[in-house]
N, C-alpha and C positions, 0 to 999 in steps of 0.2 A: 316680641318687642323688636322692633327696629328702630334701629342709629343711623342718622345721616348726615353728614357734613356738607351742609348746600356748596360750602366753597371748594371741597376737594374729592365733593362728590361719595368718599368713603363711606361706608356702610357694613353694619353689624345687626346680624340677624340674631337674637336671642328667642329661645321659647321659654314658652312660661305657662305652669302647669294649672293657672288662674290668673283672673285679674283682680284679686283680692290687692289691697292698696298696701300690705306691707310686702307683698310680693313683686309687685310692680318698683317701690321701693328700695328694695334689696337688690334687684336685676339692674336699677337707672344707679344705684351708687355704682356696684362692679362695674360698669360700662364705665362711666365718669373718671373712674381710677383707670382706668385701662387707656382712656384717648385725650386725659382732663376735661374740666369744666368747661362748657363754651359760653361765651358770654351774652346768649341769644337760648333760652332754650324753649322750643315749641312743641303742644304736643295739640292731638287733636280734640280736646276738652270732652275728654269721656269721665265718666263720675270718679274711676278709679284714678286722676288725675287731679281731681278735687276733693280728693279726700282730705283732711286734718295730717295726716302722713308725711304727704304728699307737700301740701303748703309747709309743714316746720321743714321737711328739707330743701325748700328751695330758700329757707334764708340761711343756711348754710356757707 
């Protein structure tokens, strides 16, 4: 998984041993705690990003 700050350019490379959607979950919360929430967050609309998961944690 990768993290990118379009504004400060920063970036965090995580791997991830699938893209099963509570995996992908599990990996975007730790990152989120680690740099905080941004209030823009983009990803490239892969299925594991529209999972049910996925959706309840972005009203978070």
């Amino acid at each position: 998984m990768i993290y990118l700050n379009h504004f400060t350019k920063f970036c965090i490379l995580s791997p991830l041993k699938s893209k099963r959607s509570e995996e992908v979950a599990s990996k975007q919360l730790e990152i989120l705690l680690t740099v905080s929430a941004p209030s823009i967050l983009q990803s490239d609309n892969g299925r594991e990003f529209s999972n049910a998961i996925i959706l309840e944690f972005k009203t978070c």
